[in-house]
Structure formats: structure tokens, C-alpha cells
C-alpha positions, 0 to 999 in steps of 0.5 A, a space after each residue: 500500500 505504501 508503494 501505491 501512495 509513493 508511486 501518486 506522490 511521484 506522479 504528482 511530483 512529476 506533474 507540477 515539474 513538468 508544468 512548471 517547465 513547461 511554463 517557463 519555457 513558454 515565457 521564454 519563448 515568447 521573450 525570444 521570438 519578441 526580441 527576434 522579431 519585433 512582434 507578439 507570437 500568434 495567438 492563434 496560428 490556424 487563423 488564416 490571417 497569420 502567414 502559414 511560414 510564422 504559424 509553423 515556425 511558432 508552433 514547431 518553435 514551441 512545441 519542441 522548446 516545452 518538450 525539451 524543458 519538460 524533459 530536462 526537468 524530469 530527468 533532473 528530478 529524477 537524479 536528485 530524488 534516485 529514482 524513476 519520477 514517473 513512479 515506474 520501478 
């Protein structure tokens, strides 16, 4: 019973690093690709009054960008804590 309750905790655990990361890579996403070009990212890319070049490069950009930093995130949690932050054992 006691490794149910760890395993939830550890799932929890996982969920608000990957939320956090993913959070913050968000934010600084939209600083770069302000710095770079000068305007807000699309808020909606599939409006077809945004360019389909701007629309794919912001969601290929953030898409990649948030997965990497979830991933990083996890697996130095994972390090720190010494085991499988998903709960798998």
C-alpha cells in the first residue's frame, strides 16, 4: 500500500515539474521570438490571417522548446530524488 501512495506522490511530483517547465519555457519563448522579431507570437496560428511560414515556425518553435524543458526537468528530478519520477520501478 505504501508503494501505491509513493508511486501518486511521484506522479504528482512529476506533474507540477513538468508544468512548471513547461511554463517557463513558454515565457521564454515568447521573450525570444519578441526580441527576434519585433512582434507578439500568434495567438492563434490556424487563423488564416497569420502567414502559414510564422504559424509553423511558432508552433514547431514551441512545441519542441516545452518538450525539451519538460524533459530536462524530469530527468533532473529524477537524479536528485534516485529514482524513476514517473513512479515506474
Amino acid at each position: 500500500m505504501a508503494d501505491k501512495r509513493a508511486s501518486g506522490g511521484n506522479r504528482l511530483l512529476s506533474g507540477l515539474i513538468g508544468f512548471a517547465a513547461a511554463f517557463g519555457a513558454r515565457k521564454i519563448l515568447i521573450f525570444a521570438w519578441k526580441a527576434i522579431t519585433g512582434r507578439e507570437p500568434p495567438e492563434h496560428p490556424e487563423d488564416p490571417q497569420v502567414a502559414l511560414g510564422e504559424a509553423l515556425t511558432w508552433g514547431i518553435l514551441l512545441g519542441v522548446g516545452v518538450q525539451i524543458a519538460r524533459m530536462l526537468a524530469l530527468r533532473a528530478a529524477t537524479k536528485r530524488v534516485g529514482g524513476p519520477a514517473d513512479g515506474s520501478e
